[in-house]
C-alpha positions as CSV (number, residue, x, y, z in Angstrom):
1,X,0.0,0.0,0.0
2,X,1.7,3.5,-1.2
3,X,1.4,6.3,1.6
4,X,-1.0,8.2,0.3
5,X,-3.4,5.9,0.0
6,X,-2.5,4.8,4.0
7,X,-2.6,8.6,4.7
8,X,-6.1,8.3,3.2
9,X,-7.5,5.8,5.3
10,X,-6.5,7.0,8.3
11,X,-7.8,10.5,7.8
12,X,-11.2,8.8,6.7
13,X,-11.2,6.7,10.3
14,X,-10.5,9.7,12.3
15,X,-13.3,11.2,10.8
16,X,-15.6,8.6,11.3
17,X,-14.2,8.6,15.3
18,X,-14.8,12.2,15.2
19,X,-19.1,11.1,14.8
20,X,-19.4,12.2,11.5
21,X,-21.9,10.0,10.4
22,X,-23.3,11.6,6.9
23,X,-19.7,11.7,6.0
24,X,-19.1,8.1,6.9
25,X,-22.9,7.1,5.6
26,X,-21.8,8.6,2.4
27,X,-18.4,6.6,2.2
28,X,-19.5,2.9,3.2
29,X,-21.1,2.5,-0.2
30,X,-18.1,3.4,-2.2
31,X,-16.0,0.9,-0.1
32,X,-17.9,-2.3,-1.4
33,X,-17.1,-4.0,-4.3
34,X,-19.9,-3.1,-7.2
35,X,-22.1,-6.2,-7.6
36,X,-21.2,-8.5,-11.3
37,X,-24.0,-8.0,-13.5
38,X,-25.7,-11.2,-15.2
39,X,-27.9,-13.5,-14.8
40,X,-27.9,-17.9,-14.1
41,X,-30.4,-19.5,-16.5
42,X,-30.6,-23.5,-16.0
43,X,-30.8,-26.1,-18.7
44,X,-32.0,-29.3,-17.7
45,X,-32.5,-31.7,-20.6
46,X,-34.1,-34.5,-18.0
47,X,-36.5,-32.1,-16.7
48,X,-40.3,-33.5,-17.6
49,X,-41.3,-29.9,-18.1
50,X,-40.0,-26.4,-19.3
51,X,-39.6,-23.6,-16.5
52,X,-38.2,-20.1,-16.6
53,X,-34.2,-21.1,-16.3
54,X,-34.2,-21.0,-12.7
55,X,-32.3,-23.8,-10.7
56,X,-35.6,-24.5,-9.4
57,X,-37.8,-24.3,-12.8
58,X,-34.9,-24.9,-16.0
59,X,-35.3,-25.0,-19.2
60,X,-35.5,-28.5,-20.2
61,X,-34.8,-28.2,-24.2
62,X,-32.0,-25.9,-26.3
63,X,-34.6,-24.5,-27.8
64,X,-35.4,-22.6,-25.2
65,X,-32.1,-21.7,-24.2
66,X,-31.2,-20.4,-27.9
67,X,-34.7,-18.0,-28.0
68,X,-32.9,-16.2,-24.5
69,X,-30.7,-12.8,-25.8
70,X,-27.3,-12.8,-23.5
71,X,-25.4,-10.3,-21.8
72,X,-22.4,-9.3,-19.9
73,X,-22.2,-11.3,-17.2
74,X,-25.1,-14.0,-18.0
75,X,-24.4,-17.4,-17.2
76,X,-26.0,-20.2,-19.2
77,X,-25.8,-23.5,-17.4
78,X,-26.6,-27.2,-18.0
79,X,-27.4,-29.7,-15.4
80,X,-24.0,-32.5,-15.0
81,X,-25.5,-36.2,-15.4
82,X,-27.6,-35.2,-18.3
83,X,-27.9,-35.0,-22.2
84,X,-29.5,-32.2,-24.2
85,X,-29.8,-33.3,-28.2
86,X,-29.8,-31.0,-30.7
87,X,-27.6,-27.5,-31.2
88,X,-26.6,-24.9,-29.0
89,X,-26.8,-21.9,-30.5
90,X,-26.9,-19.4,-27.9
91,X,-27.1,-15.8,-29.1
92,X,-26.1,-12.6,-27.4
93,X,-22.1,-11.4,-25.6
94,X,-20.4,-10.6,-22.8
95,X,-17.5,-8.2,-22.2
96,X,-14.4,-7.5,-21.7
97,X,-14.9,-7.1,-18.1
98,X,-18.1,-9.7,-17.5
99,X,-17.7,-12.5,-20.6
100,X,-21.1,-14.3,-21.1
101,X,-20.3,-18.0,-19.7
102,X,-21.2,-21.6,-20.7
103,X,-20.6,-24.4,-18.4
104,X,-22.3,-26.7,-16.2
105,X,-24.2,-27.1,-12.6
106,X,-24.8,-29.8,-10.4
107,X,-22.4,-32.5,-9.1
108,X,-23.4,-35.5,-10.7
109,X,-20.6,-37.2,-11.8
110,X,-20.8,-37.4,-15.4
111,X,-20.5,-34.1,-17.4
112,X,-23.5,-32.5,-19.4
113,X,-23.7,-33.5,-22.7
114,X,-24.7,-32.0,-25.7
115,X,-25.4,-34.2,-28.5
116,X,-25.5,-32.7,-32.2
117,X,-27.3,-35.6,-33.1
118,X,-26.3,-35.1,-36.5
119,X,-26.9,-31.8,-36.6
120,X,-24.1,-29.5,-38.4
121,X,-23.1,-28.6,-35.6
122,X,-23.5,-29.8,-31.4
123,X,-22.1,-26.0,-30.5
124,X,-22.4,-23.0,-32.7
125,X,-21.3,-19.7,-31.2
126,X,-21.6,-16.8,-34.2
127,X,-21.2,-13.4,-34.2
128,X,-20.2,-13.4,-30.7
129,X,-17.5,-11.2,-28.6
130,X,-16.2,-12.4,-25.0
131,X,-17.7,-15.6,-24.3
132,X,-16.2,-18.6,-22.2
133,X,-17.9,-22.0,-23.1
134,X,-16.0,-24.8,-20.3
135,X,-16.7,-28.1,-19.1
136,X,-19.1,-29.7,-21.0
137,X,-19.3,-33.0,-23.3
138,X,-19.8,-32.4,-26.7
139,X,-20.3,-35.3,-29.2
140,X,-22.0,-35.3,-32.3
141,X,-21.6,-38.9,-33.9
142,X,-24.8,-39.8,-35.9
143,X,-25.6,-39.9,-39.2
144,X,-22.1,-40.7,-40.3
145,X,-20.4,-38.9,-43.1
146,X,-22.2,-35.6,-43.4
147,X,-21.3,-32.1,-43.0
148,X,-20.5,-31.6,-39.1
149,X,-18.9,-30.2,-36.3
150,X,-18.5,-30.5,-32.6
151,X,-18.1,-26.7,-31.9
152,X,-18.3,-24.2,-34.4
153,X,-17.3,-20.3,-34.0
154,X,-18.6,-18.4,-37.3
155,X,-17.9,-14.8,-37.7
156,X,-20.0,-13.6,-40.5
157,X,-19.3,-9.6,-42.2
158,X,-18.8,-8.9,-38.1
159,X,-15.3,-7.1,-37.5
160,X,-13.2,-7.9,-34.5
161,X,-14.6,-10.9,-32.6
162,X,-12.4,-10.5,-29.2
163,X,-12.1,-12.5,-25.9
164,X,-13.6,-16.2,-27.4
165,X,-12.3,-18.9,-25.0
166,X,-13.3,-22.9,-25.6
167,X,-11.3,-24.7,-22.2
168,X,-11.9,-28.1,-20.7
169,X,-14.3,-29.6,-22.5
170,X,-14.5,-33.3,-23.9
171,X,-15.1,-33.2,-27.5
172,X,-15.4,-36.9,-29.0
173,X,-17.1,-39.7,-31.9
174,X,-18.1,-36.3,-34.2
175,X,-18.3,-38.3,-37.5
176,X,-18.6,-36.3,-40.2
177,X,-17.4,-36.4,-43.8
178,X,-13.9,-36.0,-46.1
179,X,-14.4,-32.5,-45.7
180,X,-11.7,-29.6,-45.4
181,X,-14.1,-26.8,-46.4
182,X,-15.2,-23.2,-44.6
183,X,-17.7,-24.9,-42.8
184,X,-16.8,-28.5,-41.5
185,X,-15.7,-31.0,-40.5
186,X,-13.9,-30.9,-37.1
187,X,-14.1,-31.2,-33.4
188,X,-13.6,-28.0,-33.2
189,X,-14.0,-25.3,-36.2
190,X,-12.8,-22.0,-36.7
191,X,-14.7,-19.9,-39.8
192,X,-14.5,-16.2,-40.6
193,X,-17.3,-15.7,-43.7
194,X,-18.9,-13.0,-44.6
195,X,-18.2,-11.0,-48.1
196,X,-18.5,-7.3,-46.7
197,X,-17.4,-6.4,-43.4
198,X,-13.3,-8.0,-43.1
199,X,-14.1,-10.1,-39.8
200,X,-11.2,-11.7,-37.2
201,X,-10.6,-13.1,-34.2
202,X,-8.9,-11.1,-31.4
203,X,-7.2,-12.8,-28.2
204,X,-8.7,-16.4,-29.6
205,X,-7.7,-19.5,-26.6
206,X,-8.4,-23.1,-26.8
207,X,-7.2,-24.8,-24.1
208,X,-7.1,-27.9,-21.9
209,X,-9.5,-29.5,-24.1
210,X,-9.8,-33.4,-24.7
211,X,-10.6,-34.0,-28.3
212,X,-11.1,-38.0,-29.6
213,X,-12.2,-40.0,-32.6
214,X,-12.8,-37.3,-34.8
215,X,-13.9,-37.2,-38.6
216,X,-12.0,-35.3,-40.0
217,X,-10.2,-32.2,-38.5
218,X,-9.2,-31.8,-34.7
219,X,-8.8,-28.0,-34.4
220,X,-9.0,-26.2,-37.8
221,X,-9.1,-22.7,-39.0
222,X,-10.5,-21.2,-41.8
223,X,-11.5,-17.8,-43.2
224,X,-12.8,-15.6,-46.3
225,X,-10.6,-13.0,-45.9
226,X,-7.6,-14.3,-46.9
227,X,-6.3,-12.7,-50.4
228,X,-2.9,-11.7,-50.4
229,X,-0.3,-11.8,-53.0
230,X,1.8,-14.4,-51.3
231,X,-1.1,-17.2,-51.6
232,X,-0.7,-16.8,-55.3
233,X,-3.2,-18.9,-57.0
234,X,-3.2,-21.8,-54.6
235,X,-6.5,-20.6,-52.7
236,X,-9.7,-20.3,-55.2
237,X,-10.0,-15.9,-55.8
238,X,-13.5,-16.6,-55.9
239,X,-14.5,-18.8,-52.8
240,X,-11.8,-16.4,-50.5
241,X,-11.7,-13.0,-52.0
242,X,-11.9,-10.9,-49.1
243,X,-8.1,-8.9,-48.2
244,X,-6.0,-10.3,-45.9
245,X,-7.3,-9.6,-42.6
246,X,-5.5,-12.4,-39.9
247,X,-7.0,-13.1,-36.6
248,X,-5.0,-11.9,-34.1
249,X,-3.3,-13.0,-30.5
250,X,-4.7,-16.7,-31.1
251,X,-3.3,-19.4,-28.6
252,X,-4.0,-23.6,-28.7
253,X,-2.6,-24.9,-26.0
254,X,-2.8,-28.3,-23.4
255,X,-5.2,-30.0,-25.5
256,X,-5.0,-33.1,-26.1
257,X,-5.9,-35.2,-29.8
258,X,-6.4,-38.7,-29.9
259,X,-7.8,-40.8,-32.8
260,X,-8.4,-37.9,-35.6
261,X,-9.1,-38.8,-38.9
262,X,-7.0,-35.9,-41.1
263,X,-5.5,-33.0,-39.3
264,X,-4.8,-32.4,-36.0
265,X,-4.3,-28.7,-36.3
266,X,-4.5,-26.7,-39.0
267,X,-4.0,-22.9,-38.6
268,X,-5.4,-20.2,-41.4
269,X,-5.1,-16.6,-41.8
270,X,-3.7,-15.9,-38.3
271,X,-0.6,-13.5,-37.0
272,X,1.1,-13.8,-33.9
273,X,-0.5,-17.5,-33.2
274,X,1.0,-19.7,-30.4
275,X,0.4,-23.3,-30.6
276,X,1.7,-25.3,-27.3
277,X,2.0,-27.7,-25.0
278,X,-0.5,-29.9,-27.1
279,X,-0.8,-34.0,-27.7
280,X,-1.7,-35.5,-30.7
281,X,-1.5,-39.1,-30.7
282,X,-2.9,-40.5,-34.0
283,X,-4.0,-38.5,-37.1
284,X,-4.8,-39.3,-41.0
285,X,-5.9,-42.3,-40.0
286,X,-9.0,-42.4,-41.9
287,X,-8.9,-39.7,-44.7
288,X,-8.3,-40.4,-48.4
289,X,-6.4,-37.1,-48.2
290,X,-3.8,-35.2,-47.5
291,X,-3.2,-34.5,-44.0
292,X,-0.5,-33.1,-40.8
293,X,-0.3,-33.3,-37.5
294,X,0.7,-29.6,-36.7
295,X,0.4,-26.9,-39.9
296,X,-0.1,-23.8,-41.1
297,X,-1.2,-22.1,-43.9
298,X,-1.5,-18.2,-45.2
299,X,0.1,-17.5,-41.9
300,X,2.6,-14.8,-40.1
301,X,4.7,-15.3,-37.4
302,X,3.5,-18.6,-36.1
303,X,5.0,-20.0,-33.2
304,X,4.6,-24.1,-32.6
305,X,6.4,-24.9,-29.0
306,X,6.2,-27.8,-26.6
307,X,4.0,-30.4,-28.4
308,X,4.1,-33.9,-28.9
309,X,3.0,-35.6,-32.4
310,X,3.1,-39.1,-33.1
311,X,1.1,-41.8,-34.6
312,X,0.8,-40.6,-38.4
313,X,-1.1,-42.7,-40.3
314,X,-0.1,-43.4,-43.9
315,X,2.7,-41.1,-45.9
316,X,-0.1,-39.1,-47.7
317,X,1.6,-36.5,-46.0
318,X,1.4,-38.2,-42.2
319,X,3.8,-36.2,-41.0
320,X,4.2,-34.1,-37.7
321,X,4.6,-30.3,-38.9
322,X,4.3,-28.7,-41.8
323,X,4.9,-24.7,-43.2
324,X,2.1,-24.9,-45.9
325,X,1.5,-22.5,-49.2
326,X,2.2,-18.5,-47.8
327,X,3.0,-19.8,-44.4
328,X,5.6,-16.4,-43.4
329,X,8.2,-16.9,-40.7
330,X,6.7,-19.9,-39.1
331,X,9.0,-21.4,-35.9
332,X,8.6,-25.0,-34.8
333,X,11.1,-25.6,-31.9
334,X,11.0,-27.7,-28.8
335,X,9.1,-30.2,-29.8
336,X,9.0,-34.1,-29.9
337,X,7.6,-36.0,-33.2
338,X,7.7,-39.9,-33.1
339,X,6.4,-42.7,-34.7
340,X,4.8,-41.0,-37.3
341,X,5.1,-42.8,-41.0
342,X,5.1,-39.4,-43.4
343,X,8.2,-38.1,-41.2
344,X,8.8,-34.7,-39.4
345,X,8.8,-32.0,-41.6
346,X,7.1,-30.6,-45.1
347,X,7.5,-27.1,-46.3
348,X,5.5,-27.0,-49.5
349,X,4.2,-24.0,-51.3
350,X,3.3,-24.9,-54.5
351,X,0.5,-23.3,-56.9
352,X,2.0,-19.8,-57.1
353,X,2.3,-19.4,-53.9
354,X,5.2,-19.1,-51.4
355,X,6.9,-20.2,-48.4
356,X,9.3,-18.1,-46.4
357,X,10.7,-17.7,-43.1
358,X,10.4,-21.4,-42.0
359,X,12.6,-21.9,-38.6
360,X,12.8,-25.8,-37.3
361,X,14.8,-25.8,-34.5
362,X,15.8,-28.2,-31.0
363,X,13.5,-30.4,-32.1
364,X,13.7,-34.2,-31.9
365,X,12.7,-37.1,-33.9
366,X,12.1,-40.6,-32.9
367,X,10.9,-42.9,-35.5
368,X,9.4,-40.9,-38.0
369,X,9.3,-42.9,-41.5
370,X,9.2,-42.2,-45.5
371,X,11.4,-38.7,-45.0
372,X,12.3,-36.6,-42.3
373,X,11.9,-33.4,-44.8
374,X,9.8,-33.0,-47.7
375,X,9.7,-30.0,-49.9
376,X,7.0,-29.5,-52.4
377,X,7.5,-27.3,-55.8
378,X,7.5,-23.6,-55.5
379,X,9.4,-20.8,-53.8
380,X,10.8,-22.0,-50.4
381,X,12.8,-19.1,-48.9
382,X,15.1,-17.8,-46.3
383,X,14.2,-21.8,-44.5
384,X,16.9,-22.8,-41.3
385,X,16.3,-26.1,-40.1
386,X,19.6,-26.4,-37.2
387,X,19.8,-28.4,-34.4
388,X,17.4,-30.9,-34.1
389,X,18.1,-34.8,-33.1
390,X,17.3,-37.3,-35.5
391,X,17.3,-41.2,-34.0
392,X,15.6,-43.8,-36.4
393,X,15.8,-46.8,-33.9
394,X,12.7,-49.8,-35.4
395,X,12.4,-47.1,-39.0
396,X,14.4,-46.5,-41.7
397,X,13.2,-43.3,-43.6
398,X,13.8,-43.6,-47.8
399,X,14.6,-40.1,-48.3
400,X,16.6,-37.5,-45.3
401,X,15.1,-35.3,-47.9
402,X,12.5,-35.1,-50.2
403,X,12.5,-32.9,-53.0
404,X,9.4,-33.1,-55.2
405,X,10.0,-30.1,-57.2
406,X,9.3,-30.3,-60.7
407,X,12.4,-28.7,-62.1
408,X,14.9,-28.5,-59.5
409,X,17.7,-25.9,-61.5
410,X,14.8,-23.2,-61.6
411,X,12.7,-23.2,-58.9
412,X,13.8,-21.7,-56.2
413,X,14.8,-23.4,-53.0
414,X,16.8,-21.8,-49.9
415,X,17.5,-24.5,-47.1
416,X,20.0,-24.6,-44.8
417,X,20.5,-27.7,-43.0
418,X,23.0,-27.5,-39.9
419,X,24.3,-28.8,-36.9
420,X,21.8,-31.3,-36.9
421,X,22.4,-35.2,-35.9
422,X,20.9,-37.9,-37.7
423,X,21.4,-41.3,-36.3
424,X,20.4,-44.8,-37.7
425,X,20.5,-47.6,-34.4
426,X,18.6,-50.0,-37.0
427,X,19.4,-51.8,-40.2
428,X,21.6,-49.3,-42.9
429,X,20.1,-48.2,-45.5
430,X,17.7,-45.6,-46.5
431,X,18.5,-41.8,-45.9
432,X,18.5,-40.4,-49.5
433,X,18.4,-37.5,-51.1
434,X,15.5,-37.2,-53.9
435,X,15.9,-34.9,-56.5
436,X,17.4,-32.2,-54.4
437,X,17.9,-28.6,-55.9
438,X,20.6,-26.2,-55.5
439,X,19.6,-24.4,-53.1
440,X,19.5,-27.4,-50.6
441,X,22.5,-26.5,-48.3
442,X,24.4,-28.8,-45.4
443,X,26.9,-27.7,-42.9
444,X,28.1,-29.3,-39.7
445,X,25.7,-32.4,-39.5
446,X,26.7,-35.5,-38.0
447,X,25.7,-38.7,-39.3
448,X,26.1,-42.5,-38.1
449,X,24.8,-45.3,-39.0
450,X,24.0,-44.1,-42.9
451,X,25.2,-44.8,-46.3
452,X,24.7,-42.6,-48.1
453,X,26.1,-40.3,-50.4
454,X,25.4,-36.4,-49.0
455,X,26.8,-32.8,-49.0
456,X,28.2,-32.0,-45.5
457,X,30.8,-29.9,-45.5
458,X,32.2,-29.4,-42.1
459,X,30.4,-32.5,-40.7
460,X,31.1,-35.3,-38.2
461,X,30.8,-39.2,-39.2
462,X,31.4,-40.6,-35.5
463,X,28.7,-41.8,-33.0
464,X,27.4,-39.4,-30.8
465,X,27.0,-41.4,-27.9
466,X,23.4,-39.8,-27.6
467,X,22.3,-41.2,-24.3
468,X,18.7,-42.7,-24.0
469,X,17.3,-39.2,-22.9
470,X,18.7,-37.8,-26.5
471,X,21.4,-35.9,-24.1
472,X,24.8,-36.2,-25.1
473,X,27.7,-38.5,-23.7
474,X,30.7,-36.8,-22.0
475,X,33.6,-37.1,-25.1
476,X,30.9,-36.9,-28.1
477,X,32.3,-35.8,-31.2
478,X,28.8,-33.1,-31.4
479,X,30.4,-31.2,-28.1
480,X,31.3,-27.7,-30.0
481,X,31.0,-29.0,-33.4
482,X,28.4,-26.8,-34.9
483,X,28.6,-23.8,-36.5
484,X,26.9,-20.4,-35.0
485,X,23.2,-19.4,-36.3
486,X,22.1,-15.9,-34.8
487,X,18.7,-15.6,-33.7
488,X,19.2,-18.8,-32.1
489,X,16.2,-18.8,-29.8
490,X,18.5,-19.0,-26.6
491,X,17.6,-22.5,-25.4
492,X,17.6,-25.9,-26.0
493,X,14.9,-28.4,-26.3
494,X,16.1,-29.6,-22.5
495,X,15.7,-26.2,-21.2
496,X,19.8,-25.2,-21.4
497,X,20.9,-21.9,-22.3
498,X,22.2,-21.3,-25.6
499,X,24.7,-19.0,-26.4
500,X,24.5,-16.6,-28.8
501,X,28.8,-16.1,-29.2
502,X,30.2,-19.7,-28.7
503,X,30.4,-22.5,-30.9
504,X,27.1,-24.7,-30.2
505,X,27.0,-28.7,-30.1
506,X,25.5,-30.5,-32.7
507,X,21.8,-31.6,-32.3
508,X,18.8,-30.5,-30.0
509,X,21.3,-30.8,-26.8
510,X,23.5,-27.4,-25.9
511,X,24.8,-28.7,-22.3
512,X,28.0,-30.1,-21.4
513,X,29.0,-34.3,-22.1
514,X,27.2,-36.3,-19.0
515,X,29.0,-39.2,-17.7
């Protein structure tokens, strides 16, 4: 407490001492804290009869909960232990200071449900600012192979949506179709439409959410508004013809994906997004298309931190991360991709447009099949991909890289591949190069355990002794072997400093040899 503000209250007590009761009548009100607007409105699906939304009398259908208008404040509710079928289309906001909320009551111990049914979409929040929607069970799993969602957010010729957040709920079994379109299908969907008001996303969070068995996306992102000259011609000028307008301060974070049929995350028309701390065990698993676990596409300045992506299914694609067509200074670092059979990393423009900016850094790789890079045709520029550890133990990728461009002496490639470690523990064999182009670039790798013919000028041939953690042994040939990258990101993928003036190790590891 600053003095003033103790000289305050004290002169304020000695005048209430001094019996100066209209003085101190006058004060007491302003000393309590204002009341929270909003209202609690009840939704129980098991009810026999509809009330007004009291706890005592609730609602007992969604209908009636989507005719109610919302406000700062307002709390819509639905009673744990129970199921309400159908969508959830609330309408109405909160703000900045009171969000409208969506949760649960009760303490049954299941959640409440809501069950799409087969609906397009279980949840549909649109043109909506500052709401929460938490806790609940979403599922939406019949009628097989249609158009569908589990939550939907649509902004539609709206402006600045601001202060969404979707945390701790249980999305699962939302089978819809093959479809990677504006509006479905995916656990959780993200769609700016519209065609005259440039609409966004401000301060977007999903988080802490448990997604499974999904047909087809996990989280995915799409919007209208995305015409820029770096797409080129790869997104249709008719279907998307709005300007470039990105949604802003988005975060996905702690959620865990289990089971999804094409992507886990896909990111679109964003700048400044964070993407952390997430799981994704198992995705293309059931999609005649192509599909990632982690990507992004039409992007700036995308940060992908902290996860975990395994399980792959096929090599349509199947691999963990991926800068996609106008993806613009896109950083994946500190993250572990295993087990996944498309490999760890495509950068693929293609279709006019281009790729630029593309950091992959103190990442490792455990496991991951077909390649361990792909590029596609088109521009790729300015791309660093340093320091990672690469440790095929049970899989023997074909290609270190490959490079499907369709005429690698003119289209332009910039890659830089450096003080990176690439083991084999399995059978030799595998680790090519296909087709690579000139601007494919090595420098102070280390590889064991391959044949292979390869540029690596400056490298190291000898074993690592990479310890089980991925750490390295004390005497390994990668201790101060690297070469310096500036901008290096400062740590490791263990946590350790990096330095930005003296010679780094080789690999993901920056600490000293362990014993």
């Amino acid at each position: 407490m600053t003095p003033s503000r103790t000289r305050t209250r004290t002169a304020l007590a000695t005048a209430a001492a001094l019996a100066l009761p209209l003085l101190a009548t006058a004060l007491a009100p302003a000393a309590q804290a204002a009341p929270k607007p909003g209202d609690r409105h009840h939704v129980d699906c098991s009810a026999p009869a509809g009330g007004d939304g009291s706890v005592r009398h609730p609602w007992n259908t969604l209908a009636q909960a989507n005719a109610h208008p919302y406000g700062p404040g307002d709390r819509l509710l639905l009673k744990r232990g129970t199921t309400c079928t159908g969508t959830l289309a609330p309408q109405g906001a909160g703000s900045a200071a009171y969000p409208f909320t969506i949760a649960d009551y009760g303490d049954a111990a299941g959640r409440a449900v809501v069950d799409g049914a087969g609906a397009h979409d279980a949840v549909l929040l649109a043109n909506t600012r500052y709401v929460r929607l938490t806790r609940l069970e979403i599922t939406n799993a019949a009628a097989p192979g249609s158009e569908r969602n589990g939550v939907r957010l649509r902004l539609a010729d709206y402006g600045a949506a601001r202060g969404i957040t979707l945390d701790h709920l249980s999305i699962h079994d939302v089978r819809g179709g093959d479809y990677k379109t504006l509006t479905g299908s995916s656990a959780v969907h993200i769609a700016v439409e519209g065609t005259d008001v440039p609409s966004w996303y401000e301060g977007l969070e999903i988080h802490h959410n448990d997604i499974r068995d999904v047909d087809r996306e996990g989280i995915y992102f799409k919007s209208r508004f995305s015409k820029r000259d770096l797409v080129g011609n790869q997104q249709d000028p008719v279907a998307y013809p709005g300007a470039w307008t990105p949604s802003r301060g988005v975060r996905v974070h702690h959620n865990t994906l289990t089971s999804i049929a094409g992507d886990g995350i896909k990111l679109d028309t964003t700048s400044g997004a964070r993407v952390d701390h997430n799981r994704i065990d198992g995705f293309q698993l059931r999609s005649p298309s192509a599909n990632a676990g982690i990507w992004t596409f039409n992007t700036d300045d995308t940060t992908i931190e902290y996860n975990e992506v395994s399980g792959g299914g096929n090599t349509k694609d199947g691999m963990s991360f991926d800068a996609d067509g106008a993806s613009r200074n896109t950083v994946f670092q500190y993250n572990n991709s295993h087990d996944n059979k498309g490999g760890f990393l495509l950068i693929c423009p293609y279709s006019g447009a281009q790729t630029l900016g593309t950091v992959a850094r103190y990442n490792v790789s455990v496991d991951d099949g077909a390649r361990l890079i792909q590029n596609c045709w088109g521009p790729i520029i300015d791309t660093k991909i340093y320091n990672n550890t690469f440790v095929n133990r049970t899989t023997t990728p074909a290609y270190l890289v490959q490079d499907d461009a369709g005429s690698p002496a003119t289209t332009r490639h910039e890659i830089a591949v450096s003080n990176n470690i690439f083991v084999s523990e399995g059978a030799v064999g595998g680790y090519g190069f296909k087709n690579p182009t000139p601007g494919l670039a090595f420098s102070h790798n280390l590889f064991h355990g391959i044949a292979m013919t390869r540029p690596n000028p400056g490298g190291v041939e000898a074993d690592p002794l990479l310890r089980p953690d991925l750490r390295l042994g004390a005497g390994s040939p990668a201790l101060s072997a690297g070469t310096l990258i500036a901008d290096n990101g400062g740590r490791d993928w263990f946590g350790n400093a990096v330095s930005a003036t003296a010679t780094p190790n080789i690999g993901a590891y920056a600490g000293v040899g362990l014993k």
